[in-house]
Backbone atoms as SQL, in Angstrom:
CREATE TABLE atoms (id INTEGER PRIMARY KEY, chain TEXT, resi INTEGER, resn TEXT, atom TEXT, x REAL, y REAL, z REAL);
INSERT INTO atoms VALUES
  (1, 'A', 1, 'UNK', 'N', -6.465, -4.287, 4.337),
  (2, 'A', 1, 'UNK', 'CA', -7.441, -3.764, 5.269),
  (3, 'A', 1, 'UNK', 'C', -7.652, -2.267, 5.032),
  (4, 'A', 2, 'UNK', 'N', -6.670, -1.378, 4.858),
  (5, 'A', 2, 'UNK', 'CA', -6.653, 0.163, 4.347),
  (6, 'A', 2, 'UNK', 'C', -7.621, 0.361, 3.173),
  (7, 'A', 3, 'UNK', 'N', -6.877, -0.731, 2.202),
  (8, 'A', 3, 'UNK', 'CA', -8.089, -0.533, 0.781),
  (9, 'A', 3, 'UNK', 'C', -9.345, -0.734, 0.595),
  (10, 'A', 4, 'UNK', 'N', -9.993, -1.574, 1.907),
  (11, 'A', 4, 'UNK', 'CA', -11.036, -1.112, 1.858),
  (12, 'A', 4, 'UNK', 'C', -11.778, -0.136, 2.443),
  (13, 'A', 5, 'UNK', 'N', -11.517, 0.583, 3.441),
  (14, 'A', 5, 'UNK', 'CA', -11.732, 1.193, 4.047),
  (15, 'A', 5, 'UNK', 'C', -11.702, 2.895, 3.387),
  (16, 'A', 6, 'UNK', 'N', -10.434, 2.782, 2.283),
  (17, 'A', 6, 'UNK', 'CA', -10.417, 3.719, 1.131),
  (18, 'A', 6, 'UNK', 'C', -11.638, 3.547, -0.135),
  (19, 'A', 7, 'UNK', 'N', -11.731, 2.464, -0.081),
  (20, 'A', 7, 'UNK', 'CA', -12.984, 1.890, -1.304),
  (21, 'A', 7, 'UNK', 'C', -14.374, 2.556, -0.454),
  (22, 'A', 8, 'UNK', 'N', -14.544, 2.708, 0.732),
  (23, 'A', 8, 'UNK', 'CA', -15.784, 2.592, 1.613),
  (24, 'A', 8, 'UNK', 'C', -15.666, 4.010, 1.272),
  (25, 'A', 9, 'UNK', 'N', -14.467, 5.153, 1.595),
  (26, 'A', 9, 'UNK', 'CA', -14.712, 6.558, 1.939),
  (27, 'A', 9, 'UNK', 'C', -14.812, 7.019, 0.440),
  (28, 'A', 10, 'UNK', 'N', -14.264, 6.402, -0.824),
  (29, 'A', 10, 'UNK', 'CA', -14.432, 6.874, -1.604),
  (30, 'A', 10, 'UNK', 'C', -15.729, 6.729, -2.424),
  (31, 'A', 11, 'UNK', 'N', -16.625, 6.051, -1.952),
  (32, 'A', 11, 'UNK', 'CA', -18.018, 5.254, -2.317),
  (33, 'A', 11, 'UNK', 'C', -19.010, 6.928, -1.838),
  (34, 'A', 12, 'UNK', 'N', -18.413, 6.672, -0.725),
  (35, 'A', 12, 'UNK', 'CA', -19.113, 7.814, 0.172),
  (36, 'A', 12, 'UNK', 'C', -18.761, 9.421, -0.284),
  (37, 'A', 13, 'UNK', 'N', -17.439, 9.898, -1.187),
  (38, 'A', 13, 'UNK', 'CA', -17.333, 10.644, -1.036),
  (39, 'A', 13, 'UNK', 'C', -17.878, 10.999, -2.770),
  (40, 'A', 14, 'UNK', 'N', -18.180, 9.864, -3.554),
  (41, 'A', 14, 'UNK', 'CA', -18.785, 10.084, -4.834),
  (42, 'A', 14, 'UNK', 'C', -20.340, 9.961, -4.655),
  (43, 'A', 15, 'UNK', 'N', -21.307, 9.251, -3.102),
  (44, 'A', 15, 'UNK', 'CA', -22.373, 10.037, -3.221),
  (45, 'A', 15, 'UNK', 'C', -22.733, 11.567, -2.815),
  (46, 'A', 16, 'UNK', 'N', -21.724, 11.725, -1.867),
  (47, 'A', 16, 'UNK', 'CA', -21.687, 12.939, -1.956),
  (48, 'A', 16, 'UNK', 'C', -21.449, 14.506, -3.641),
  (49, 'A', 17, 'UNK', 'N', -20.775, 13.966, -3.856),
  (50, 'A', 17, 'UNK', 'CA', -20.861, 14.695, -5.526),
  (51, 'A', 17, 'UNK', 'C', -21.612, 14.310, -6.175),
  (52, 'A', 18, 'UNK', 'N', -22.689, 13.532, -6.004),
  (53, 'A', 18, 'UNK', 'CA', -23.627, 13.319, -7.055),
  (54, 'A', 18, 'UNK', 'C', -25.154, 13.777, -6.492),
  (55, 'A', 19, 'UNK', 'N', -25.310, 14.345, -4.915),
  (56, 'A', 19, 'UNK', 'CA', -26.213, 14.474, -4.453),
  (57, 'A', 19, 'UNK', 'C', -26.093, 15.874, -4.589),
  (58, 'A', 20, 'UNK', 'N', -24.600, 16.591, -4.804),
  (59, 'A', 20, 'UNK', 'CA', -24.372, 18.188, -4.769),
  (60, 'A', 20, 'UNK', 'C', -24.832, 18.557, -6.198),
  (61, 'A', 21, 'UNK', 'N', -24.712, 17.641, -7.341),
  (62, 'A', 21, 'UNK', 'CA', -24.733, 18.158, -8.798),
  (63, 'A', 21, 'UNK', 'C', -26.245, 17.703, -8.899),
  (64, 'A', 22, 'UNK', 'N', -26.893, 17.037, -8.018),
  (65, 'A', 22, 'UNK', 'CA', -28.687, 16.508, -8.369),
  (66, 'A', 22, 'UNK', 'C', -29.152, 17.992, -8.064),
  (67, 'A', 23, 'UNK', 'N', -28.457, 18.303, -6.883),
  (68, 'A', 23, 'UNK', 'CA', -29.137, 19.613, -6.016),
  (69, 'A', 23, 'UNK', 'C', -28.967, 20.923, -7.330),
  (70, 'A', 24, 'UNK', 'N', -27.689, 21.068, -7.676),
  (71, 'A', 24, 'UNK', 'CA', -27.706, 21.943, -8.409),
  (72, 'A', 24, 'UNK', 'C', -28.206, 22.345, -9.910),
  (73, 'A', 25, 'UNK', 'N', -28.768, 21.126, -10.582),
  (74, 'A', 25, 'UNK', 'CA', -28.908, 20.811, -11.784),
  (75, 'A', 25, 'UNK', 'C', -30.608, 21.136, -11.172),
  (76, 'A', 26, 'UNK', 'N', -31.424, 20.738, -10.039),
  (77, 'A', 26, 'UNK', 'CA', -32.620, 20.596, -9.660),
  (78, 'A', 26, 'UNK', 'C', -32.820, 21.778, -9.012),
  (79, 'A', 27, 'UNK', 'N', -32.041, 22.973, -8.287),
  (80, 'A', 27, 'UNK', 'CA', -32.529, 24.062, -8.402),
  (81, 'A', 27, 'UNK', 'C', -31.792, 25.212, -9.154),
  (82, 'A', 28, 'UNK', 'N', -31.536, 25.163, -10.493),
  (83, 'A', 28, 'UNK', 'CA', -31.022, 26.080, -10.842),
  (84, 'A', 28, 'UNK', 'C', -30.513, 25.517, -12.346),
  (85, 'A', 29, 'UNK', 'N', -32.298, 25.566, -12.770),
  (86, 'A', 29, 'UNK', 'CA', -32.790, 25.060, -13.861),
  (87, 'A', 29, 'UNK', 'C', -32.705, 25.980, -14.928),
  (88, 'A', 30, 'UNK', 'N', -32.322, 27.112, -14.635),
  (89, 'A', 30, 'UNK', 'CA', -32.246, 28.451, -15.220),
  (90, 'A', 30, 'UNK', 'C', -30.659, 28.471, -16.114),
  (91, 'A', 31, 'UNK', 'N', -29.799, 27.904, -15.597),
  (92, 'A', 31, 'UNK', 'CA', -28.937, 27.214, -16.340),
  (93, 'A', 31, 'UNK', 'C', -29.527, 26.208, -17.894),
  (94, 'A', 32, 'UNK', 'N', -30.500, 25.778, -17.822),
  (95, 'A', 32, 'UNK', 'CA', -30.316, 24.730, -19.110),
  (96, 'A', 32, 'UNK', 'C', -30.298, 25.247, -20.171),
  (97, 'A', 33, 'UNK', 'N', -30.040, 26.716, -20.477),
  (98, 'A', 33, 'UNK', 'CA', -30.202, 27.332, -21.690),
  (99, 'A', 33, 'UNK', 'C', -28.936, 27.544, -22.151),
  (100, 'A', 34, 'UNK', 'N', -28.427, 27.111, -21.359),
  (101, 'A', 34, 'UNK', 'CA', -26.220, 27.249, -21.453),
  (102, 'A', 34, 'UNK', 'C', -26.435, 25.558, -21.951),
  (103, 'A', 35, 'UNK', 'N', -25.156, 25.526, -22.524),
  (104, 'A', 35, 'UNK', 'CA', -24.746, 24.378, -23.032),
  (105, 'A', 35, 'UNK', 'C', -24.677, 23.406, -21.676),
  (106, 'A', 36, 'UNK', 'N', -25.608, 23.052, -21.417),
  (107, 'A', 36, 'UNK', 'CA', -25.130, 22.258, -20.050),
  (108, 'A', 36, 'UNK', 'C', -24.739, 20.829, -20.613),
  (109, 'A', 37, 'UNK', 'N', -25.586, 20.179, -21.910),
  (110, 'A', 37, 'UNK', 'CA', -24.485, 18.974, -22.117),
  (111, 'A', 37, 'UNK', 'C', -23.430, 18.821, -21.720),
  (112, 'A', 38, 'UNK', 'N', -22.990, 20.162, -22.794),
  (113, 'A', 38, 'UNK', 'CA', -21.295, 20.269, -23.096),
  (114, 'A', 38, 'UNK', 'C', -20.756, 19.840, -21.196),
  (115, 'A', 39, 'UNK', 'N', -21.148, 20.506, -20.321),
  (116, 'A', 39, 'UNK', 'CA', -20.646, 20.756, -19.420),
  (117, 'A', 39, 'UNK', 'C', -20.650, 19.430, -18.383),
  (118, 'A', 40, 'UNK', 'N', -22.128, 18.867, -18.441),
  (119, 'A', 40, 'UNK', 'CA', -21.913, 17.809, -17.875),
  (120, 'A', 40, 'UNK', 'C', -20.971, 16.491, -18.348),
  (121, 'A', 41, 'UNK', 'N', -20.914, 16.652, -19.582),
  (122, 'A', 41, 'UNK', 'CA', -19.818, 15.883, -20.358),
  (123, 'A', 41, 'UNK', 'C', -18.451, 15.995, -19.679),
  (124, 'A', 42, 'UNK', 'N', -18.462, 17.004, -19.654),
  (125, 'A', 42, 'UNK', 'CA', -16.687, 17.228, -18.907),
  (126, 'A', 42, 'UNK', 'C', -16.584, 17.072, -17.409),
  (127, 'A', 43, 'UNK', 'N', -17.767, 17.393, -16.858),
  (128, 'A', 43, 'UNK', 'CA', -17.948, 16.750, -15.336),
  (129, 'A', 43, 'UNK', 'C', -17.511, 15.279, -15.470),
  (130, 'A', 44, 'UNK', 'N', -18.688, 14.688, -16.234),
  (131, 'A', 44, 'UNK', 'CA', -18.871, 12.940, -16.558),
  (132, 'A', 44, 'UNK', 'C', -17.195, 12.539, -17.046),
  (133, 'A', 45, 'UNK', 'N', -16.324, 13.281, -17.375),
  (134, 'A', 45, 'UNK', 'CA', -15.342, 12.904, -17.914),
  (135, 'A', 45, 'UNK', 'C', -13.975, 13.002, -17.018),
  (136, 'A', 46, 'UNK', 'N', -14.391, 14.275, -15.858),
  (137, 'A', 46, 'UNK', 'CA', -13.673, 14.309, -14.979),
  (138, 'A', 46, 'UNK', 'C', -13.878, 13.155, -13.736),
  (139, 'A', 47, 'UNK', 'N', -14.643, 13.211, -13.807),
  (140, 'A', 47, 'UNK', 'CA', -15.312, 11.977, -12.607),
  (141, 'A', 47, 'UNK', 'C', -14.810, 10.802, -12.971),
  (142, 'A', 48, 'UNK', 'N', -14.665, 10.205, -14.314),
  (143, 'A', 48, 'UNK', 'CA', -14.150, 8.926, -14.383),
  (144, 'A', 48, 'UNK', 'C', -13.072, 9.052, -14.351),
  (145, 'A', 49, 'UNK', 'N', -12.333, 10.320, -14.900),
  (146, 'A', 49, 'UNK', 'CA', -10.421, 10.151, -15.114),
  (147, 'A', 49, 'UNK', 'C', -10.151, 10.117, -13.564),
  (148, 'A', 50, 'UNK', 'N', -10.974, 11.083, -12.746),
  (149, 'A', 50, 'UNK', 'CA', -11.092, 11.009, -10.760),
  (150, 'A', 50, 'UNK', 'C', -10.821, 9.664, -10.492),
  (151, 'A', 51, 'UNK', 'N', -11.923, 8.795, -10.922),
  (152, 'A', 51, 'UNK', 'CA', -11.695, 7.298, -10.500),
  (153, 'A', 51, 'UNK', 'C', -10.981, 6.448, -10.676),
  (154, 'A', 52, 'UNK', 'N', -10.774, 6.983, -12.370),
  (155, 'A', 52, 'UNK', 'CA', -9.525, 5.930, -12.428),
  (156, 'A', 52, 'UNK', 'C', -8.078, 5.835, -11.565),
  (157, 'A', 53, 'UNK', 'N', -7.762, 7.620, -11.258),
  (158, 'A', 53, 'UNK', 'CA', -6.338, 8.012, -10.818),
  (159, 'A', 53, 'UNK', 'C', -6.797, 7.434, -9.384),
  (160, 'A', 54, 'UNK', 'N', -8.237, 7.445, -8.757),
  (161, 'A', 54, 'UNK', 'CA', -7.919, 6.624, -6.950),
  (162, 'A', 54, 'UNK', 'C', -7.990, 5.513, -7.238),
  (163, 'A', 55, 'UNK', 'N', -8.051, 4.309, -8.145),
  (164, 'A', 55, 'UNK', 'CA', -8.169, 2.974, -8.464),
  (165, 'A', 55, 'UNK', 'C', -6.621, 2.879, -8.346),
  (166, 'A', 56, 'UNK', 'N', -6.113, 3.625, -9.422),
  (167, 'A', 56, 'UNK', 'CA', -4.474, 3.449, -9.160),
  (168, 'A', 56, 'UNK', 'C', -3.592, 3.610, -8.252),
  (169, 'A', 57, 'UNK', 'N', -4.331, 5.171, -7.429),
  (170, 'A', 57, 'UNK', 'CA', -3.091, 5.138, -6.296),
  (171, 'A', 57, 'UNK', 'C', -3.820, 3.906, -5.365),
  (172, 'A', 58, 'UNK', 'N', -4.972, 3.623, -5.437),
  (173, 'A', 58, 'UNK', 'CA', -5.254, 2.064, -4.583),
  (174, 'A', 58, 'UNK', 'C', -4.259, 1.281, -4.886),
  (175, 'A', 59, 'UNK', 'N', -4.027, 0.767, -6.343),
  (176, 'A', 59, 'UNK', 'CA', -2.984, -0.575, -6.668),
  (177, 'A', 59, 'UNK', 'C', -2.049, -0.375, -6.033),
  (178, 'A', 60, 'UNK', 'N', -1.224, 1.278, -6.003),
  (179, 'A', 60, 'UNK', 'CA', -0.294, 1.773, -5.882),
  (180, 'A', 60, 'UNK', 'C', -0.065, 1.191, -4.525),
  (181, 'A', 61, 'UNK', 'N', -0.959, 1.754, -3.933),
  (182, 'A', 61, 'UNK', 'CA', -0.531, 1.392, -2.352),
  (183, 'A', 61, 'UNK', 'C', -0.653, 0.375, -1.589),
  (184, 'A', 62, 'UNK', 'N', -1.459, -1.056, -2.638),
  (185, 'A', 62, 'UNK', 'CA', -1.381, -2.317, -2.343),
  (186, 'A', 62, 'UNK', 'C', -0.338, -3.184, -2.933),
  (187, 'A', 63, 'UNK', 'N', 0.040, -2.705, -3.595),
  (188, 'A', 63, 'UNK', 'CA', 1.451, -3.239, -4.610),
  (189, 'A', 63, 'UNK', 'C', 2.776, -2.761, -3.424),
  (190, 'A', 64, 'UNK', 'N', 2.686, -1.656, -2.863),
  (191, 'A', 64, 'UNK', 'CA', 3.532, -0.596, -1.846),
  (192, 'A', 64, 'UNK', 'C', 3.641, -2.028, -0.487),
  (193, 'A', 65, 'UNK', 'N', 2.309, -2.425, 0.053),
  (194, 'A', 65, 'UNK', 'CA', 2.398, -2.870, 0.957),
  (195, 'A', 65, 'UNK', 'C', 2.777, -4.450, 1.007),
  (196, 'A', 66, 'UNK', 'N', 2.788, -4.704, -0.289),
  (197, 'A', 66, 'UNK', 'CA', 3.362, -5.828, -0.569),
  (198, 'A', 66, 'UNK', 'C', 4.874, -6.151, -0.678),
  (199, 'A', 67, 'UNK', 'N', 5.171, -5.231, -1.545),
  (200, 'A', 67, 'UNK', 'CA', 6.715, -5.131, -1.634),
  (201, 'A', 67, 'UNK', 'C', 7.607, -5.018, -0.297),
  (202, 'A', 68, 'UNK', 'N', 7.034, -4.200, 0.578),
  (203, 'A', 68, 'UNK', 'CA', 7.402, -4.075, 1.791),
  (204, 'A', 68, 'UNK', 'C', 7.498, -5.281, 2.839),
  (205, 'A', 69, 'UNK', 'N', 6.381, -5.957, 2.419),
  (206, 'A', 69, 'UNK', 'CA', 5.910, -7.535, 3.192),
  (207, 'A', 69, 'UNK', 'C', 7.345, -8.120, 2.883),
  (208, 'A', 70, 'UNK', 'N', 7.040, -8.170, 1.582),
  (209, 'A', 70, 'UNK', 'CA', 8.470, -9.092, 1.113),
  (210, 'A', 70, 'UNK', 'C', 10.017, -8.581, 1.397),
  (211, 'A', 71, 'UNK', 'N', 10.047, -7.296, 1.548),
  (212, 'A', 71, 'UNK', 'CA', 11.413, -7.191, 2.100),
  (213, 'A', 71, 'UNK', 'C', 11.606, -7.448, 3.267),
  (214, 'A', 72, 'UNK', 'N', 10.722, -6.822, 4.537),
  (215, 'A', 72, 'UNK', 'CA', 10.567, -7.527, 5.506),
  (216, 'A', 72, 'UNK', 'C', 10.817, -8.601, 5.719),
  (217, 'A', 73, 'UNK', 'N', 10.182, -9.982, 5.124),
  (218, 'A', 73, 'UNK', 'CA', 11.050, -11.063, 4.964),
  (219, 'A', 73, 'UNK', 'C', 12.233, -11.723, 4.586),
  (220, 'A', 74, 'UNK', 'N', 12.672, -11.028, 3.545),
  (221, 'A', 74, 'UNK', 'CA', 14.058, -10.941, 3.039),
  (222, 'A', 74, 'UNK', 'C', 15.121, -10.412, 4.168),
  (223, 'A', 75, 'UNK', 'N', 15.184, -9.518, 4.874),
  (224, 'A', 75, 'UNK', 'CA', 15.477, -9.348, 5.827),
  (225, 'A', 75, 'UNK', 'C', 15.549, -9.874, 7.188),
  (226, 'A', 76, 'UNK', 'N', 14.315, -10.461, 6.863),
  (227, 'A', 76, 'UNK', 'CA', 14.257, -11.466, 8.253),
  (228, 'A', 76, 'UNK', 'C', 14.992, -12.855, 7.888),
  (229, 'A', 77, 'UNK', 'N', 14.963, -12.903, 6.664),
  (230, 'A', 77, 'UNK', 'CA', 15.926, -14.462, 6.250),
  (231, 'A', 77, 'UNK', 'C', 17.122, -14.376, 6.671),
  (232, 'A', 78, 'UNK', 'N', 17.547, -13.320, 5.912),
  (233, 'A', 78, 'UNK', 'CA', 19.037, -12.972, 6.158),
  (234, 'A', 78, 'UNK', 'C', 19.259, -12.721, 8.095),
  (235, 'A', 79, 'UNK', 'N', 18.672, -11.882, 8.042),
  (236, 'A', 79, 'UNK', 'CA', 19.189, -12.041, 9.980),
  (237, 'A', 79, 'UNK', 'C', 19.091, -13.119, 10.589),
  (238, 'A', 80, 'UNK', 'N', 18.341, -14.129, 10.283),
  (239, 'A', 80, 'UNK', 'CA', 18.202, -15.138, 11.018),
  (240, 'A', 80, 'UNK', 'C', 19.432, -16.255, 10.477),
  (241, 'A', 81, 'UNK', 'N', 19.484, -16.493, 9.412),
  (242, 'A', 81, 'UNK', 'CA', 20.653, -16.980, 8.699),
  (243, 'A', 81, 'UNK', 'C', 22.029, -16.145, 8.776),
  (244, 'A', 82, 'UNK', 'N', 21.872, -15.037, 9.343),
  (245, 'A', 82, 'UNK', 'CA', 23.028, -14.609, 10.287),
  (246, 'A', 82, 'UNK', 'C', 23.741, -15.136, 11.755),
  (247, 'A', 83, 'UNK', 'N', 22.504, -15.237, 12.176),
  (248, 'A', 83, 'UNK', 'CA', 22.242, -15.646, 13.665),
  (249, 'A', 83, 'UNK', 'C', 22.965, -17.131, 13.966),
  (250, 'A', 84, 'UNK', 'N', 22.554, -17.879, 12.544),
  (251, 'A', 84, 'UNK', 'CA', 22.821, -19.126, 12.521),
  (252, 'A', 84, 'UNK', 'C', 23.949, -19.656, 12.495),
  (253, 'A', 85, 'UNK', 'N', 24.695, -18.467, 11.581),
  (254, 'A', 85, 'UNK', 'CA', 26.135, -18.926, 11.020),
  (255, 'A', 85, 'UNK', 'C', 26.976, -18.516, 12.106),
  (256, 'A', 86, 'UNK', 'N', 26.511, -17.242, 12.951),
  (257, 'A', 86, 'UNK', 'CA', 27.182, -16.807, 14.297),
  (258, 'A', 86, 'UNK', 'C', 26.997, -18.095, 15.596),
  (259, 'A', 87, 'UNK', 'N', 26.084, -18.840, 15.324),
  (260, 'A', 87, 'UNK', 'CA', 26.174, -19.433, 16.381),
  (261, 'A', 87, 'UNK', 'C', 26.995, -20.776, 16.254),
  (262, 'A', 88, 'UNK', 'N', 27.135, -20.893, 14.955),
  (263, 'A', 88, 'UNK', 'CA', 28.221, -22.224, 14.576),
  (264, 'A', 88, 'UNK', 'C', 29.121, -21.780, 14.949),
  (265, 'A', 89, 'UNK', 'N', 29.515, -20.217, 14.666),
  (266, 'A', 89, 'UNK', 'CA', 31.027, -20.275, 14.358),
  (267, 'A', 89, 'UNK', 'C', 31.456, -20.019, 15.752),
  (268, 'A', 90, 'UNK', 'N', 30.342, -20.122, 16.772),
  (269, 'A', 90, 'UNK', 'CA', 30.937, -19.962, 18.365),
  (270, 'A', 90, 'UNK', 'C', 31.217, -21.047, 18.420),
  (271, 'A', 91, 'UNK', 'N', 30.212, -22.052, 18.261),
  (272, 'A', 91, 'UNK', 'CA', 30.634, -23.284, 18.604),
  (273, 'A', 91, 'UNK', 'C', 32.243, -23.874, 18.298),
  (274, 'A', 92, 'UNK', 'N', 32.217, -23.933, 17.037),
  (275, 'A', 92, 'UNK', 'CA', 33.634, -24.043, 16.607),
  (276, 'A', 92, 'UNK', 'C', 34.911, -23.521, 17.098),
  (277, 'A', 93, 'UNK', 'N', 34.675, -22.211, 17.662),
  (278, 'A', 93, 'UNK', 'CA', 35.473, -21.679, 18.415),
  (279, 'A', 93, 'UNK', 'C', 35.495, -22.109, 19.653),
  (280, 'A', 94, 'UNK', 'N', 34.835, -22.442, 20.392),
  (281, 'A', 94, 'UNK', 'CA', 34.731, -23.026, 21.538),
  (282, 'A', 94, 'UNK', 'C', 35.113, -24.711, 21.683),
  (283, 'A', 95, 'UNK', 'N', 34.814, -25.042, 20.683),
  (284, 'A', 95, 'UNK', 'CA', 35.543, -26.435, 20.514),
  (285, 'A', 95, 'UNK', 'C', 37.184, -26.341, 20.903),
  (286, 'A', 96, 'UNK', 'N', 37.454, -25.372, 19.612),
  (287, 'A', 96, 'UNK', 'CA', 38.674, -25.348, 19.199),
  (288, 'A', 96, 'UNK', 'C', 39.404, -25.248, 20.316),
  (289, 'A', 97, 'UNK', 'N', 39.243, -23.580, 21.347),
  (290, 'A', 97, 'UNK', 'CA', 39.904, -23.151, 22.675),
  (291, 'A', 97, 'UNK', 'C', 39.909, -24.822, 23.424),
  (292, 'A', 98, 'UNK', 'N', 38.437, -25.385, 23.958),
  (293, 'A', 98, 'UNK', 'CA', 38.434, -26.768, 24.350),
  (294, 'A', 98, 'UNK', 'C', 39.691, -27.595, 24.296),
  (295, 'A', 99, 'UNK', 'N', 40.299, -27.693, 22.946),
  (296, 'A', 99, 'UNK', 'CA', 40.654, -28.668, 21.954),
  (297, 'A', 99, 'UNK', 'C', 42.213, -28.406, 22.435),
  (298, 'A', 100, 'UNK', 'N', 42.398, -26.945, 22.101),
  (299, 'A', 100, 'UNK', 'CA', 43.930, -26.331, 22.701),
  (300, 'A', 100, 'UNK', 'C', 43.738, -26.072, 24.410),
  (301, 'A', 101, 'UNK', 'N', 42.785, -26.250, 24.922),
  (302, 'A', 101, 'UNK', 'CA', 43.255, -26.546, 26.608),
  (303, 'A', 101, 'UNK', 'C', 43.903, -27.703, 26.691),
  (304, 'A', 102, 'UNK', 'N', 43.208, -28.562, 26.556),
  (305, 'A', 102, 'UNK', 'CA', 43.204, -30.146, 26.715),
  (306, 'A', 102, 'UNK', 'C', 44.800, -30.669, 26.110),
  (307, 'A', 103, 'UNK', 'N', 44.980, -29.907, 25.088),
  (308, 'A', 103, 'UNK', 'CA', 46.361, -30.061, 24.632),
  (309, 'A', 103, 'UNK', 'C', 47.424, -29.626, 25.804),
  (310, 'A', 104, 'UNK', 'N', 46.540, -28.182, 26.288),
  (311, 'A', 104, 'UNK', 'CA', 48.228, -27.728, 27.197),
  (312, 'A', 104, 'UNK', 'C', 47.723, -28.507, 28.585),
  (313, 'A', 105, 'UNK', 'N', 46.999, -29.384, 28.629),
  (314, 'A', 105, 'UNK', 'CA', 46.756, -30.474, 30.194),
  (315, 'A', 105, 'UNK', 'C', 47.217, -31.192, 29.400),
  (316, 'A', 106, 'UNK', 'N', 47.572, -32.252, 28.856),
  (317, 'A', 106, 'UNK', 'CA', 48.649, -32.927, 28.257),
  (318, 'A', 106, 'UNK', 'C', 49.766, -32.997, 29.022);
């Protein structure tokens, strides 16, 4: 549910950089006599290595919330299969005391 909601702001926060570099490329045309290829190249190059590194910390943090799921459960196995073996071993004990009353009414 987070990841998308990260997919939504990051959608939003790359039209935003592309409406700031339309603006600036569209008034300040006085620039094109500079190597602006060169330059938008390395923009264009930063922008994708940008995307790739939030694609990853995305996995990152869906891989994160998974692992967690599963220990959570692992944990919950074990306590409950704690619970279980504690409640035999009352029983048994309670037998047993039972078992040695009944002996000393004898």
């Amino acid at each position: 549910m987070i990841w998308k909601k990260e997919i939504f702001n990051q959608q939003k926060k790359n039209k935003k950089i592309q409406k700031k570099k339309d603006f600036f490329f569209e008034n300040f045309s006085c620039f094109r006599n500079l190597d602006v290829r060169h330059y938008e190249q390395k923009i264009r190059n930063l922008e994708y290595e940008n995307q790739e590194l939030r694609s990853e910390t995305l996995q990152l943090k869906i891989d994160s919330e998974n692992y967690e799921n599963q220990e959570q459960t692992i944990v919950d196995n074990f306590v409950n299969a704690l619970g279980k073996i504690f409640r035999f071993n009352k029983k048994n004990i309670n037998l047993f005391l039972l078992f040695k009353l009944m002996q000393m009414l004898k």
